[in-house]
N, C-alpha and C positions, 0 to 999 in steps of 0.2 A: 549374328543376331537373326534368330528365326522371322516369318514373315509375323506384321502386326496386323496382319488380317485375318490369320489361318483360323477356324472355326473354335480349337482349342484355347484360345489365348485369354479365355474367363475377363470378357470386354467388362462385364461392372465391376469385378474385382478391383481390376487394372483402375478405368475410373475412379471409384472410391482413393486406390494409393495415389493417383496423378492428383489429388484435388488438396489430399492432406501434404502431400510433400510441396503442393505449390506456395503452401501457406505456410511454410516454412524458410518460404526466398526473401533475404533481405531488400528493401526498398530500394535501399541506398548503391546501386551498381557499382560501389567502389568498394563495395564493401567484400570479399568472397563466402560465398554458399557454400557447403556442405560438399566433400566431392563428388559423394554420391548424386547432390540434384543435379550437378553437371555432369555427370557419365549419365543416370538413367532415365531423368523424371520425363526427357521425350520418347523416349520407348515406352513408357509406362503410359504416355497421358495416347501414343498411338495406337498402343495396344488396349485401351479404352475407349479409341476413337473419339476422341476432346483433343487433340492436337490441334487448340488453339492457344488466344494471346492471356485468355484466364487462368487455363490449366498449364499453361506455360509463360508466366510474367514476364515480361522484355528485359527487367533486372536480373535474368538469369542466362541472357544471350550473351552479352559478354566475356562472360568465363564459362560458357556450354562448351565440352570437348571429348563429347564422343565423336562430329565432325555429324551427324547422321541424319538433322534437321531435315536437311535439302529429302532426303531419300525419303526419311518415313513423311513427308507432306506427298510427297510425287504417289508413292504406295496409297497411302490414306485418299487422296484425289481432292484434297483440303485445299481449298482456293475460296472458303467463304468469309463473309464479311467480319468474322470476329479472330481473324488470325493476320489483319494486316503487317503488324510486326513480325512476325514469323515470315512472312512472303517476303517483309525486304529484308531480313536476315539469311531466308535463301538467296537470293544474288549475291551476297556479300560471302555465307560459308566456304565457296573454293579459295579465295584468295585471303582468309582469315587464320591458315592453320597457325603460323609462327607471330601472328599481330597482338598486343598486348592490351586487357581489357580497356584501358583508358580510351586508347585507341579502336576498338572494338564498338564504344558503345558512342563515340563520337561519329565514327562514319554508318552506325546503324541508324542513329536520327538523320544523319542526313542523306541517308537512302531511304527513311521511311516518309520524310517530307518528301524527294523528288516523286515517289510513288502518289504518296496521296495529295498536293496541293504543287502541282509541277510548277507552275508561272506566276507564284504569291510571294509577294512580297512578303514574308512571312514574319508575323510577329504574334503566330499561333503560340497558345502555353504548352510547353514542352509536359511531359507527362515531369511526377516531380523525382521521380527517379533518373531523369535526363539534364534537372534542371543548372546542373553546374557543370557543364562539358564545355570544355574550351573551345569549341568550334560550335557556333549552332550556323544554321540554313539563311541565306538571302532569300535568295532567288533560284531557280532552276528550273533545265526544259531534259526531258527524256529520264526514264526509269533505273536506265542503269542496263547490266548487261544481264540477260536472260537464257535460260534453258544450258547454264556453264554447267559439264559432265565433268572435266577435267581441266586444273591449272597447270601444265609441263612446263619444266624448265630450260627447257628446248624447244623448236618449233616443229608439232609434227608433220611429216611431210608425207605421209602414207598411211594408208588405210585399207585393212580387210576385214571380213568376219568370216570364224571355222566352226566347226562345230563340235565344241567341247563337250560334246554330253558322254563322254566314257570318266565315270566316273562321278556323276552326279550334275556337272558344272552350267549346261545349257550352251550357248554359244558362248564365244568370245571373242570379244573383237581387238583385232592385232592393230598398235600404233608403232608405224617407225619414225624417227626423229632424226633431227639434221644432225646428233652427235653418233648417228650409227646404232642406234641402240632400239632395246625390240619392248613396247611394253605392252603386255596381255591383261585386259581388263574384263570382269565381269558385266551382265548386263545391266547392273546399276552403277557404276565407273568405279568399282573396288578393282584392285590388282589382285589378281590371280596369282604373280609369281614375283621374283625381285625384277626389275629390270634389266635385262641381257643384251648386254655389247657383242653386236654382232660383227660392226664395219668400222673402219676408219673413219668412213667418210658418211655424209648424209644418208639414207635410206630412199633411194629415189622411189621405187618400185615394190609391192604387194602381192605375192599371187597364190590364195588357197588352194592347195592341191587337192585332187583325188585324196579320197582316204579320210576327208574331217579333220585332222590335225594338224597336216602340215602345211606350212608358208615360205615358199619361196620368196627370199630379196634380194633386191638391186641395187648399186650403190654406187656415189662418184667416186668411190676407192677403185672403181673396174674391176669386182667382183660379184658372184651371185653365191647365196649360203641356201641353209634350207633349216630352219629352224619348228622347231617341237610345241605345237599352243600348248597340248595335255601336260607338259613334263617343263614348259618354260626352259627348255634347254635348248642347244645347239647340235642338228642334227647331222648335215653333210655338210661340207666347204662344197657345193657344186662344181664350180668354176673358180678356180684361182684369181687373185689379182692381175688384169690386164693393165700395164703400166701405162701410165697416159690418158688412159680412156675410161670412161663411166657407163652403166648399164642404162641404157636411152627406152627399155622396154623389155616385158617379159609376156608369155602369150603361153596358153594351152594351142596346141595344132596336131588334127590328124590324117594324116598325107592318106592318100588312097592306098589300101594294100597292106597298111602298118599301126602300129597300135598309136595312141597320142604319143605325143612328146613336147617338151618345156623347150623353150624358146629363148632364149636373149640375145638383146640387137645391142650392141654397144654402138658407142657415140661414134667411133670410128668406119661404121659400116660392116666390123667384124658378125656375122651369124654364127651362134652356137646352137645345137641340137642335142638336148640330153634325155634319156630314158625316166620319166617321170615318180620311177620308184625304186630304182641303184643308182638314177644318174653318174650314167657313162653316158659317152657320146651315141650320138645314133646317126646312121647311114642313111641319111633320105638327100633325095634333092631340093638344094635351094636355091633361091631365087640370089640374085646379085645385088647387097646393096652401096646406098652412097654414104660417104661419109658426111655426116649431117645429121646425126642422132635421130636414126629412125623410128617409128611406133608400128607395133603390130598388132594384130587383131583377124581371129581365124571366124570366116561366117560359113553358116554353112548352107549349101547349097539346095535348090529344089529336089535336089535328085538324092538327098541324103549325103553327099561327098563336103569337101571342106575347100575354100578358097581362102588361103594366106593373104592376107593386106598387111601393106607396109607404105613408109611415106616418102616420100622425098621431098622437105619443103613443103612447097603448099600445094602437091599434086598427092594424089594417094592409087596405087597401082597393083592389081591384083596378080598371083601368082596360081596357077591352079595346077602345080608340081611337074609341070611343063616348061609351060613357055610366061613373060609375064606381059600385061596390057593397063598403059591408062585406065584408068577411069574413073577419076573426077580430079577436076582441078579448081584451087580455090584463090580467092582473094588476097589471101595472107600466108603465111607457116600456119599450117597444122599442128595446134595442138593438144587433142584431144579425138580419140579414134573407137570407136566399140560397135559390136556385134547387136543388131537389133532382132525380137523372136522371128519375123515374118524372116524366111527362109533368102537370102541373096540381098537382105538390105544390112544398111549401115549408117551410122552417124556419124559426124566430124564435125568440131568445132574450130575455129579459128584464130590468130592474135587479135581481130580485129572484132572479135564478139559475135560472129556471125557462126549459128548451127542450124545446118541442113542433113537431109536424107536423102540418100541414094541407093541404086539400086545395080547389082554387078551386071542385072543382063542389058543394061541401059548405061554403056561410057557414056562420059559427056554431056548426061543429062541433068539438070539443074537439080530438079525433086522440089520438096517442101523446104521453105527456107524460111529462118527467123534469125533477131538478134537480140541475143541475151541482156537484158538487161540495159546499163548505158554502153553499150559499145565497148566495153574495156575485154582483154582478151579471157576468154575460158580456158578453165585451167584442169577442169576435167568433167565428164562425163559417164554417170554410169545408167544403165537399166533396171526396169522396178516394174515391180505391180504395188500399181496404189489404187485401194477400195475396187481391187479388181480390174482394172482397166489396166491395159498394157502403158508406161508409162519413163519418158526419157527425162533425168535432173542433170543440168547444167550448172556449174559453179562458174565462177567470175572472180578476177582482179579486183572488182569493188567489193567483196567479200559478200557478196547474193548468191540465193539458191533461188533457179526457176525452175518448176515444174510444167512439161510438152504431154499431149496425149500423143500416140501415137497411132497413126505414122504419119496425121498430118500436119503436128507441131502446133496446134493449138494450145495457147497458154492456159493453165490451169491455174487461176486466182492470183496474186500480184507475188513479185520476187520477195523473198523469205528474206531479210536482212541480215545475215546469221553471223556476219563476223564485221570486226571495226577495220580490218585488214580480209588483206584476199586468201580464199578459200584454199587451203592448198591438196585436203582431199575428200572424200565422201564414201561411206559404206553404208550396209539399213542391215538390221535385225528383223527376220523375218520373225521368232520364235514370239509366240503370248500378241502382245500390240504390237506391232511393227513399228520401228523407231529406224530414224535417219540420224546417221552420226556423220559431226561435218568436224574437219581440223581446218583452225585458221593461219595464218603468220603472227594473227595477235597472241599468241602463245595460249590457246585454250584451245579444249576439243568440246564440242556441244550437243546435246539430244532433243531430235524435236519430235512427233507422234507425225509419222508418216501416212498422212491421211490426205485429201484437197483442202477440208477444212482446214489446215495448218497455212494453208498457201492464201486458201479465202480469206481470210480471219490476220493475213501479216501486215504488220504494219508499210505504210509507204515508207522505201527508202527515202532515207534523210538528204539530202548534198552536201557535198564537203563543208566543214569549215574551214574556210581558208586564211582567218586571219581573224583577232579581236581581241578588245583591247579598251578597260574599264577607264572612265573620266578622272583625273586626280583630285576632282574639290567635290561637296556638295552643293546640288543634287546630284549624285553620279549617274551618270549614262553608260550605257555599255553599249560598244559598239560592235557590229560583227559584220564577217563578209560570209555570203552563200550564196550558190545559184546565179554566178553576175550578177549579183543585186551585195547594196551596201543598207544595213540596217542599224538604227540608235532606236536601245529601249533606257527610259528613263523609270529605276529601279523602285521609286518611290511611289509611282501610279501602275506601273507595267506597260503605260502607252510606247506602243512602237509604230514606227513612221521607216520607209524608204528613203535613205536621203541621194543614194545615184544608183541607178540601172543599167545595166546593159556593159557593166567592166568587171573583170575578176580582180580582186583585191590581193594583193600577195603580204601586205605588212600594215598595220591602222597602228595609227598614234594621236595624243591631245594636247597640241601646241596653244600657246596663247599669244597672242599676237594685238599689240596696242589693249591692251585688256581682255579681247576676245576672244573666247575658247572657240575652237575652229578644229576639227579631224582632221587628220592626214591621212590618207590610203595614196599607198603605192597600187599601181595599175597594171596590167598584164602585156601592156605596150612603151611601158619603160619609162613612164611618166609617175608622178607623184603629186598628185592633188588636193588641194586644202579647202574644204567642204564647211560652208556655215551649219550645224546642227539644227539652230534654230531661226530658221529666217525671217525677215517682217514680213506681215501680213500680206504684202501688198508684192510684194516680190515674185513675177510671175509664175518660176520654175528654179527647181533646186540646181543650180550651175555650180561647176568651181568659182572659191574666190581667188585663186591663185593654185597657177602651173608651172610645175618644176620640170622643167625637162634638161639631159644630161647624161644618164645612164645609160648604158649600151645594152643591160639587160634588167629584168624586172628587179628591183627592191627585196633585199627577204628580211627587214628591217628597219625600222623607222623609232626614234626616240630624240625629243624635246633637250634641248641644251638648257638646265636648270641655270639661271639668273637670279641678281639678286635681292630684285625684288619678284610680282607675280609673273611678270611675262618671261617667255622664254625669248623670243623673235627670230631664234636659228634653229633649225632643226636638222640632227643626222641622219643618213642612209647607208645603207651595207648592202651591196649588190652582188649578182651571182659573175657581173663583171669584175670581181675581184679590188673595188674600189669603194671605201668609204669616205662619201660624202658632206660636205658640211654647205647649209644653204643657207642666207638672209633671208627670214620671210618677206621681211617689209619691202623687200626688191622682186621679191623670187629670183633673184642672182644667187648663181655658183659659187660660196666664198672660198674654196678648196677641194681639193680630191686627194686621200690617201691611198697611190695604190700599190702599199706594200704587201699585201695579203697577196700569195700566190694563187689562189684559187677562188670559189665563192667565198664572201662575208656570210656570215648564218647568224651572226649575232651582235647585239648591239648593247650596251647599258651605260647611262648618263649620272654625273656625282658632281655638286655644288664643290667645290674647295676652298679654299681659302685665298687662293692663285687665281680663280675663275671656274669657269666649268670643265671637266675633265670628263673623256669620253672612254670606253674600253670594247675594244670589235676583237671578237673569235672567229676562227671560219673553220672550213676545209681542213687547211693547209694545218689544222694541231694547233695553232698558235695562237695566242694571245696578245694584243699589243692595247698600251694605253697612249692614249693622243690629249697633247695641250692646245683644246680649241683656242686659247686666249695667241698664245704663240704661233697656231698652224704648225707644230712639229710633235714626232712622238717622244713622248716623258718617259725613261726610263728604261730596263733594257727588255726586247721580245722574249715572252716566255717559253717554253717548248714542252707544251703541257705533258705529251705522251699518254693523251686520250684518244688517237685516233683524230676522229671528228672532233672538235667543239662545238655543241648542241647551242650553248646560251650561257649567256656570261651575268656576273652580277657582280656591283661594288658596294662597299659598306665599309665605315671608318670601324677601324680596330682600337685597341689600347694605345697609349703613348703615341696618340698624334697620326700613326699607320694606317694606312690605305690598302685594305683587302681584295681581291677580286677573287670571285670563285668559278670556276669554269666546270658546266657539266658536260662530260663526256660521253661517247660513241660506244667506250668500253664498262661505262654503268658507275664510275666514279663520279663523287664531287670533290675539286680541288680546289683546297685556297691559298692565295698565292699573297704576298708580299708585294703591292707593288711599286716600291721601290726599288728593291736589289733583284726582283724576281726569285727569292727561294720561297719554296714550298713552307707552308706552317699549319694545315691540315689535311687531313682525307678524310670523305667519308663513303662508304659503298655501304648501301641499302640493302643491295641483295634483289633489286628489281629490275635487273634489265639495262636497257639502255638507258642514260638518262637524258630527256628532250627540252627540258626547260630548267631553270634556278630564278629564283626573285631571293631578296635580302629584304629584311624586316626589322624596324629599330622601336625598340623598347622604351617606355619613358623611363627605366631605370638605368640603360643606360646599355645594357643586354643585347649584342645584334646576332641575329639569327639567319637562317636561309631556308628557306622552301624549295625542294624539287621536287620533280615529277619523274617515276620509272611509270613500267609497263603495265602496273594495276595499282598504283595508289601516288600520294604527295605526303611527304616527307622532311618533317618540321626537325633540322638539326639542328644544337649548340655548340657553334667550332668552338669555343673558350672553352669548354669543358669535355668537347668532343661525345655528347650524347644526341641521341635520338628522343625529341620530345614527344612526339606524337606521328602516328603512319594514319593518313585518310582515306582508305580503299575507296577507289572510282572504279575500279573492275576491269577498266581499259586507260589505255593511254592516254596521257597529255598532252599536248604539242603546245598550248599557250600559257603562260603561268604570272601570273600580273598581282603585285598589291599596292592597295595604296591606302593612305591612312585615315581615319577618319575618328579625327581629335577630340570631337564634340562628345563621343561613345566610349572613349576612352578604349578604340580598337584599333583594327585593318579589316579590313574588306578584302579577300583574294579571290581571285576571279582564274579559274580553271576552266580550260577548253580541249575538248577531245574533237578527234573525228566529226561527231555530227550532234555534239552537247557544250551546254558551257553551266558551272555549275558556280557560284557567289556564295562565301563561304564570310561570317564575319567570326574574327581571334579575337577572345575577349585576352586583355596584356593582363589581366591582375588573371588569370585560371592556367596560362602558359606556367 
């Protein structure tokens, strides 16, 4: 597709076609458009410059698939007030390729609500081309994921840019991934070439050579290759497989006397020296190192010559083809090492978040020292000119980018919140804008406009959500944990109140006790504490009303033993002590402890019977097991999923009388189990990852369903017919997944929590 700005592209022409073929899109989103308005009418209305929400109606996002939305709004620099649908349908375009329109135009409303009316209780009129979508919007806080360049299906773990301009292309920037594999993207995130399997093993290491084409990699296979950006192919095997060992670093260096040469440090302490354009080896002398996966990094020196740095640990030791000397030692492992322009200095980050400057004529001197972000460890470092200023970006564990001036580490505008996971690399595009390209863990790569203003202008990082977890009756309240602070928003007004400070929450539940709905939050000191919501007036300060203590380590679960009438008065726990717990509230007594689970409990879910209440905990350990709280023993035989992990479990009455539980898995399955005999009697895999959470959902027709959550959306299956009803792209991960019903609307209410959002979704049962 040529550019839709180029002087050529007859803008009223284009116009004029963009306006008549928009009046051509059916109202009705379910209905399908013409193929043509979905391959061209947003080339047409960009190459018009009207690439908005008139000349492009929301009833045609849907089934839009030329994929190009995202690119020509970015091109066109369209961020004005009549294309808000267009804007939340770019956050949603990367992870929309294989999603079907029903599902398409359901998670666009409710990404075009979290956009426009984040914290409303929303009973805004949907436009009427949305108005029959089986999911419409609660409640929600945060936009959704922003500046997405790329969705991999792997996480990439490396990152460079070459300069592919032989042959027209511009730069391109090299992603390696943790399947070994090489992908070359242009600088709007098209692929240049197919994908190329380079390594067995992950891609640890990046390194553009001399010459603009070629890239040297490193891998936990204990190889280094040298692959091709122009030709997407594979150029030299460098270095063979070193068995046992992984490439810990690769480095440009040029010894006094000799021309450069390519470097790699494997994790063993092994050094190789190869000639940077036949790679053979090369006869220089090296320095000794240790075994400890070293990093290297050649600065060069006042005098024009080159000083080899390398690590050990958390000291970093130069080598100047001599002899070699300390000089600088730090708080933590080193990890994170580069070359700054002023002549003898150097940067190093830390595990412990801590990046400083140093200087080779000065061991042992401290320098300018900062800590990235919240303290979590940096995971790499590169150098930059930004808006001209010399300029050092730090990445981090909590998925931030900070930008330093240099050299005296002054922050430049607040941490870029770039990934819902940690950062695992960073490159910039020098050519036209400058652009910073970051890979996360959360399995996307993303672009931001490498400028201060990008930094000035970020939002504050969010704090984890650690836990939360929606009220079962109306009025519902939604409760969350962040920041050691415990929060209840009641959904009806939006008013939210503090109800305990100063504890980190690992697990919240909604027991009832003598009538009284009361919170439960598990605590980061092993306790489990039963919170009034709503206290009397007069009631000096928000205390617990009741303290469980018992567990050896924190709770990563908590759920209500349903009774048969409203109260529940017991409630279970599932600890990383490998024990699931059952408690009297009315006592706060221990009535039991199951601790057959080898490993942590991670998951809990509760089911009225016919018997009493019946509980079912997954953990660690793969397993499943159901327990008869009426009896104190387990019902039935343990299951042995063969998911790795057990994320979170869920129960739901099947046909004829049977007791289902479905366990989602480590390895990105949902499995429903029989739980009686323990055999299997469905699967479903999404296709998204790993999967973190499962809720069960009952029909008034009689219809029981399950919700999960993979790596960018929730996932409405029918094990009786084994279909997929509907996929809700969130963009990011889930970690809490909760419904509950709400009779009077004749729906559920699902309550979805990521990282540092929760988002309130109500299922209308007559549109499922």
């Amino acid at each position: 597709m040529s550019d839709p700005l180029a002087p050529n592209s007859h803008t009223e022409i284009h116009r004029k076609l963009a306006a008549a073929l928009a009046e051509l899109v059916p109202n009705d989103p379910s209905l399908p458009p013409h193929p043509y308005l979905r391959r061209h009418l947003a080339e047409h209305a960009a190459r018009g410059q009207v690439l908005d929400d008139t000349h492009f109606p929301p009833a045609l996002l849907p089934w839009e698939s030329s994929q190009e939305v995202r690119r020509l709004l970015a091109a066109g620099d369209a961020g004005s007030p009549g294309s808000p649908w267009l804007q939340a349908w770019a956050r949603l375009e990367p992870f929309s390729r294989h999603v079907d329109p029903i599902s398409r135009a359901t998670s666009l409303r409710l990404a075009h609500h979290a956009a426009e009316d984040p914290t409303h209780d929303s009973q805004l009129p949907a436009p009427e081309a949305f108005a029959q979508a089986p999911v419409t919007p609660v409640w929600s806080e945060g936009r959704g994921p922003d500046n997405v360049w790329l969705v991999t299906r792997s996480r990439a773990t490396a990152l460079t840019t070459v300069d592919g301009t032989g042959g027209g292309r511009g730069p391109l920037v090299v992603a390696g991934d943790e399947q070994g594999q090489l992908l070359i993207l242009r600088r709007d995130g098209s692929t240049a070439h197919t994908p190329l399997r380079v390594h067995g093993g992950a891609i640890t290491h990046l390194l553009a050579l001399p010459g603009g084409h070629l890239v040297a990699t490193g891998s936990t296979d204990g190889s280094v290759a040298v692959a091709d950006a122009q030709t997407g192919k594979l150029a030299f095997e460098a270095i063979p497989r070193r068995p046992r060992t992984w490439v810990s670093s690769l480095a440009l260096y040029q010894p006094a006397d000799h021309t450069p040469v390519l470097l790699a440090a494997f994790s063993d302490g092994h050094l190789a020296a190869l000639h940077p354009a036949v790679f053979r080896p090369a006869d220089i002398a090296l320095p000794q190192l240790s075994a400890d996966a070293p990093l290297l990094c050649a600065v060069a020196l006042p005098g024009g010559q080159q000083m080899l740095l390398f690590t050990r640990n958390n000291e970093v030791h130069g080598f100047d083809g001599h002899t070699t000397q300390e000089l600088s030692r730090h708080t933590a492992r080193v990890r994170a090492l580069v070359a700054l322009p002023t002549p003898g200095q150097y940067a190093v980050a830390d595990e412990q978040g801590q990046v400083s400057v140093h200087h080779t004529d000065q061991p042992d001197e401290r320098g300018a020292r900062v800590r990235h972000g919240r303290s979590t460890p940096v995971t790499t470092l590169i150098v930059t000119q930004v808006d001209g200023h010399p300029s050092l970006l730090s990445a981090g564990g909590d998925g931030s980018v900070c930008l330093w001036s240099l050299p005296d580490l002054t922050a430049v505008g607040r941490p870029l919140p770039g990934h819902t996971e940690s950062v695992t690399a960073l490159t910039k595009v020098d050519s036209g804008e400058p652009r910073l390209i970051t890979a996360g863990a959360d399995y996307t790569v993303r672009s931001w406009p490498l400028t201060t203003q990008t930094f000035r202008d970020a939002p504050r990082v969010r704090d984890r959500i650690t836990a939360s977890a929606p009220s079962p009756s109306v009025p519902h309240i939604l409760a969350s944990a962040r920041a050691r602070k415990i929060f209840v928003l009641d959904i009806r007004t939006t008013e939210r109140r503090t109800v305990l400070a100063g504890h980190t929450a690992t697990a919240l539940a909604w027991p009832r006790v003598n009538g009284k709905l009361y919170l439960a939050a598990a605590l980061e000191d092993n306790r489990i504490v039963l919170i009034d919501p709503r206290p009397p007036a007069d009631t000096p300060s928000l205390q617990p009303a009741h303290d469980l203590a018992g567990h050896y380590l924190p709770a990563l679960a908590l759920v209500p033993l349903p009774g048969a009438d409203t109260n529940t008065d017991r409630l279970a726990s599932a600890s990383a002590d490998g024990r699931v717990c059952v408690w009297d509230l009315r006592t706060s007594e221990l009535v039991t402890a199951f601790p057959d689970h080898r490993f942590s409990v991670r998951c809990l879910a509760a089911h009225h019977g016919k018997d009493g209440p019946l509980l079912a905990s997954g953990g660690s350990d793969g397993k499943v097991r159901l327990w008869d709280t009426r009896r104190l023993a387990q019902q039935g035989p343990t299951i042995t999923c063969g998911q790795y992990l057990v994320n979170d479990v869920a129960i739901a009455p099947g046909t004829d009388q049977e007791l289902l539980v479905a366990s989602a898995g480590q390895d990105g399955t949902l499995k429903v189990w029989n739980a009686a005999n323990g055999e299997q009697t469905g699967q479903f895999n999404p296709g998204d990852g790993e999967l973190s959470a499962v809720t069960a959902l009952a029909l008034p027709s009689g219809r029981r369903l399950f919700a999960t959550a993979g790596k960018t959306g929730v996932h409405l299956w029918d094990p009786s017919a084994n279909r997929r009803l509907l996929q809700i792209i969130t963009g990011e991960s889930v970690t809490f997944l909760e419904t509950v019903p709400d009779r009077e609307r004749g729906s559920s209410l699902l309550s979805a929590t990521g990282e540092t959002s929760t988002m309130l979704f109500r299922l209308h049962h007559d549109r499922i």
